[in-house]
C-alpha positions in Angstrom: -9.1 20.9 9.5 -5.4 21.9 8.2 -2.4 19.9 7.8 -1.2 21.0 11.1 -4.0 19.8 12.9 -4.3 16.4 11.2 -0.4 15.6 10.6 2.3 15.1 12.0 5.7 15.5 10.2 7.8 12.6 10.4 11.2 12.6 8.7 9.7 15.1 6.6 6.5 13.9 5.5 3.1 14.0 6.3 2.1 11.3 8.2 -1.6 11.2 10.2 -2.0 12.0 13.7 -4.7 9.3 14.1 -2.7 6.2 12.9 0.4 7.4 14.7 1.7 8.6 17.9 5.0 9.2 19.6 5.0 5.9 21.2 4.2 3.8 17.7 6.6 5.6 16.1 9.6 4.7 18.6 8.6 1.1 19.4 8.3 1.4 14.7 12.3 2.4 15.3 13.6 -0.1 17.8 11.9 -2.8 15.6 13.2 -6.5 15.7 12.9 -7.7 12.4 13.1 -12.0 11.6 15.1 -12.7 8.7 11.9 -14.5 7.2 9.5 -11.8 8.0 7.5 -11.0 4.9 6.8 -6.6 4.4 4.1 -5.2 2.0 5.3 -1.6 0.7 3.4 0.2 -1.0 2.3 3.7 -1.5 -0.7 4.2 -0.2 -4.1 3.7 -3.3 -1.5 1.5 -4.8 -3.0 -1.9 -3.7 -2.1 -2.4 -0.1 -5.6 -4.0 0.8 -5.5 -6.4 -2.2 -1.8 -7.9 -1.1 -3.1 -7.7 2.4 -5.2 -10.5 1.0 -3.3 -12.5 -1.2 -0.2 -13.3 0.8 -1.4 -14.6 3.8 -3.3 -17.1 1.4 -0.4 -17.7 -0.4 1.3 -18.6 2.9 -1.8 -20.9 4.4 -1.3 -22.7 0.8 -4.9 -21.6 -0.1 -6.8 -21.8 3.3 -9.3 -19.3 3.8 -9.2 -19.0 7.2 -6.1 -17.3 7.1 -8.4 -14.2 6.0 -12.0 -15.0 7.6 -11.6 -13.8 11.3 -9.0 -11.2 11.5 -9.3 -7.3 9.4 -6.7 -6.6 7.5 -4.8 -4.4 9.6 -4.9 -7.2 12.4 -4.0 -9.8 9.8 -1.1 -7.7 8.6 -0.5 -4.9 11.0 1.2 -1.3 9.6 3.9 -1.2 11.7 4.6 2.4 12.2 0.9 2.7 13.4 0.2 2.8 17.3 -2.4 -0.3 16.8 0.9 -2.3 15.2 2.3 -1.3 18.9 -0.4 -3.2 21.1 -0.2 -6.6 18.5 2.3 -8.3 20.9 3.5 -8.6 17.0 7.2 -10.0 18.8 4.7 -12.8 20.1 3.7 -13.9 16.7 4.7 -17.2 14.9 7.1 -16.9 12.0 6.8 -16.0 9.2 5.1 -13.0 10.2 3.8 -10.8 7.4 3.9 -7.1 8.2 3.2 -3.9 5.8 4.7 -0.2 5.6 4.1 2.5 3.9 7.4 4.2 4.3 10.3 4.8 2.3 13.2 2.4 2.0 15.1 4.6 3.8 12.7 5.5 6.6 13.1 1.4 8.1 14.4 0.5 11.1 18.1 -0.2 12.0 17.4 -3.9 12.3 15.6 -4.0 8.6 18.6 -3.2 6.8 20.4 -5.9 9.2 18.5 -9.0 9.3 17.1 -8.1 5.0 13.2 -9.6 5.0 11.9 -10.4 1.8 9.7 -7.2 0.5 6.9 -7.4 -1.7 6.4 -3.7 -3.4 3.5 -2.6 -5.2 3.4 0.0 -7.4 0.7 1.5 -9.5 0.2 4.3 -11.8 0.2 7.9 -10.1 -2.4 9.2 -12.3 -4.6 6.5 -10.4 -3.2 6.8 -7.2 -3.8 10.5 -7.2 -7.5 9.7 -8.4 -7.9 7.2 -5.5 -6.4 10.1 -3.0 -8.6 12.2 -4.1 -11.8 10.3 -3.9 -10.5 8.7 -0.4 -9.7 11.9 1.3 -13.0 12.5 0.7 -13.9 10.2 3.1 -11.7 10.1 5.6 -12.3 12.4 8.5 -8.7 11.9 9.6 -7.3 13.6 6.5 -7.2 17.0 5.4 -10.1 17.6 2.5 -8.9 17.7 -0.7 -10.5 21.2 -1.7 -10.6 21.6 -5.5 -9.1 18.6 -7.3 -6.4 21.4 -8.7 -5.4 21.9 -5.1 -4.5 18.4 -4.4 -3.1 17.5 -7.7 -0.1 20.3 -6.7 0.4 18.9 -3.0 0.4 15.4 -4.7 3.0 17.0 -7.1 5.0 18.3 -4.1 5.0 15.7 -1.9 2.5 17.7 0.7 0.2 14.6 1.3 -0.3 11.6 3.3 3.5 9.5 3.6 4.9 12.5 1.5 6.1 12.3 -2.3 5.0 9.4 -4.7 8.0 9.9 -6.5 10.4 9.7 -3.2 8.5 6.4 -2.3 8.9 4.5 -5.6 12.6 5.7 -6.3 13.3 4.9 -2.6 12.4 1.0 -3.5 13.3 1.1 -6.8 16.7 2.3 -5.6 17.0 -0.3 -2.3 20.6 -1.9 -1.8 19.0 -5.6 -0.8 17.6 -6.0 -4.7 17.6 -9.7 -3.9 14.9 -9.4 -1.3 13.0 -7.5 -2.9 10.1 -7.9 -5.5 8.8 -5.4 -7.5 4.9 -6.0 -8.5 3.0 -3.5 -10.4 -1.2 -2.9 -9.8 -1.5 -3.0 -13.1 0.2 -6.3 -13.7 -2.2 -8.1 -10.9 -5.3 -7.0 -13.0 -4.0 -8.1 -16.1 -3.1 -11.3 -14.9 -3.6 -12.5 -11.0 -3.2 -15.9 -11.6 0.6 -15.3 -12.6 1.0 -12.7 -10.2 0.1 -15.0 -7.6 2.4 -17.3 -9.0 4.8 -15.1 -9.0 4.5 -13.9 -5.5 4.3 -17.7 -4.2 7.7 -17.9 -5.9 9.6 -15.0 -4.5 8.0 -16.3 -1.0 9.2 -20.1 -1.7 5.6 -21.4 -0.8 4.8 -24.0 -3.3 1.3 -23.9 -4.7 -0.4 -26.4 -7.3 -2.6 -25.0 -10.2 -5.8 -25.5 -7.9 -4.8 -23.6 -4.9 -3.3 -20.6 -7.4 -6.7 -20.5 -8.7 -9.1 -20.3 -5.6 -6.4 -17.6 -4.5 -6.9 -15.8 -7.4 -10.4 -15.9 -6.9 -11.2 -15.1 -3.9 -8.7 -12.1 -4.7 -10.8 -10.8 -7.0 -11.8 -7.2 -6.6 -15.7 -7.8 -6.8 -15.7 -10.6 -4.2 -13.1 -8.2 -1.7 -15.6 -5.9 -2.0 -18.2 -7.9 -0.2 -16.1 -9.3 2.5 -16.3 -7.4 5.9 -12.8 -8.0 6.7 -11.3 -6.9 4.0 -13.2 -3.6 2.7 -13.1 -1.6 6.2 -16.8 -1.8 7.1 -15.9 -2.4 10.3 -13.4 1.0 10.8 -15.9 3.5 12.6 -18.1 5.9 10.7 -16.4 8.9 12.0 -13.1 7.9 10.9 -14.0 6.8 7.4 -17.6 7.4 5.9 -18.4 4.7 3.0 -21.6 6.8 2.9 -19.6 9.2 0.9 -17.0 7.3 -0.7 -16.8 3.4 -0.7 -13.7 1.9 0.8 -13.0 0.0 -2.2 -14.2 1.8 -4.9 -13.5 1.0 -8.4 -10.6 -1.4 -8.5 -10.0 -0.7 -12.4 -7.0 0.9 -14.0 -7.3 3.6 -15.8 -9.8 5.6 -13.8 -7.6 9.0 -14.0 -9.0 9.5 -17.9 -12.3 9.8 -16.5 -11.2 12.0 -13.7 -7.9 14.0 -14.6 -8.5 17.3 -17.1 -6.7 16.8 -20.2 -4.9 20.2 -19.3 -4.1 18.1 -15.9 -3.3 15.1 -18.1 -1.1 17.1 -19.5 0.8 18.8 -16.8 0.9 15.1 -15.1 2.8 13.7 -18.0 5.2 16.3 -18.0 6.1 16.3 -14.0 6.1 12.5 -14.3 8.9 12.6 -17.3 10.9 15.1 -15.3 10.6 13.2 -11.9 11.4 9.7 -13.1 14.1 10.5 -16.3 16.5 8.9 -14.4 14.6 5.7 -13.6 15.4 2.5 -15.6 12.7 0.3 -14.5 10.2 -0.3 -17.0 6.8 0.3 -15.9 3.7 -1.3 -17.7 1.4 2.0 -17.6 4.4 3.5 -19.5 3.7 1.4 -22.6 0.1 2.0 -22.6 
């Protein structure tokens, strides 16, 4: 099926028709954010599902149960999605933790007046695009990648699921609030969860002793996500995504795009990056590697 048939454009991006309809994208709009919400962005391959996982954790101080009965979309609804619209999420005891994956610019009116803190993954787009690829796969609610060559130049333009890679990590990069805001790279929670936890628990002024940290970290872990039913969307129905052709969560490593990219793609992938993001200051850690 085409991108017509699949997507809807949304403040000109690509946004899909299953996940969204008129109604969730209005009651997304006249959104009441709390001053001590707590919003996941991310792009999406960039480690959503993992922080989907770690801060309501961080938040329980370490209790499990916090993640044992509820999927993650439940736990932490998207809230431009229509099932975010039948949550009752106004219902919900603060702090409520929420995730987008829209643009700065793209929030609601009350977002930029009430300023929640933001947690904002990033990861490296040579991965993301390798996770895209491999996930589109999969999902009968996006269009099929085609030929890898086809998707790497709609990735490059922007002609994708929640539009331009670039235009979403600028868009946070570049948000007024920096205060509220944390910037977290992929990359930095493999090297290191422990800290990143840490880190996170910080920003979200939950204190947590050295124990708790730990089990967080653990439980976090990529291998024992993998295994847990409400985190690696087993549940979602086989005709929306098929694990039969593509698991869910598939690799979890960094660095997957070497065994995946061309090195004439490598190539070309370098040199779009360095034109897109010359005028970034932010120093990311794939771009000392």
């Amino acid at each position: 099926m085409t991108e017509a048939e699949l997507y809807t454009v949304y403040r000109g991006i690509y946004i899909p028709k299953h996940w969204h309809s008129a109604e969730s994208l209005k009651s997304f709009k006249e959104f009441s954010f709390r001053p001590d919400d707590i919003i996941i962005a991310t792009y999406p391959k960039s480690g959503m599902t993992w922080t989907q996982e770690i801060v309501p954790l961080i938040m329980s101080g370490g209790d499990p149960a916090s993640v044992e009965t509820l999927p993650t979309w439940k736990r932490v609804p998207w809230l431009e999605t229509a099932q975010a619209s039948v949550l009752n999420l106004e219902e919900r005891p603060s702090p409520r933790i929420l995730a987008t994956y829209f643009q700065y610019n793209m929030m609601p009116p009350s977002f930029f007046d009430v300023k929640p803190r933001v947690i904002n993954v990033m990861r490296n787009p040579r991965d993301v695009f390798t996770s895209a690829f491999h996930y589109h796969g999969m999902a009968s609610h996006l269009v099929n990648p085609g030929p890898q060559s086809d998707f790497l130049r709609k990735f490059f333009e922007g002609k994708v699921m929640y539009g331009s890679w670039f235009d979403h990590v600028k868009s946070w990069l570049n948000a007024e609030d920096k205060e509220s805001i944390m910037h977290i790279s992929y990359e930095e929670m493999m090297t290191d969860l422990k800290d990143s936890v840490a880190r996170m628990a910080w920003f979200l002024q939950k204190s947590l002793d050295a124990e708790a940290i730990e089990k967080i970290a653990d439980r976090c872990l990529f291998k024992n996500m993998k295994q847990d039913k409400m985190s690696n969307c087993s549940t979602f129905p086989h005709e929306v995504v098929d694990q039969t052709r593509s698991e869910f969560l598939r690799k979890g490593i960094v660095g997957d795009w070497k065994n995946q990219l061309t090195p004439a793609e490598a190539e070309h992938f370098d040199a779009i990056y360095k034109n897109k993001m010359n005028d970034v200051k932010y120093k990311f850690v794939w771009d000392s590697n």
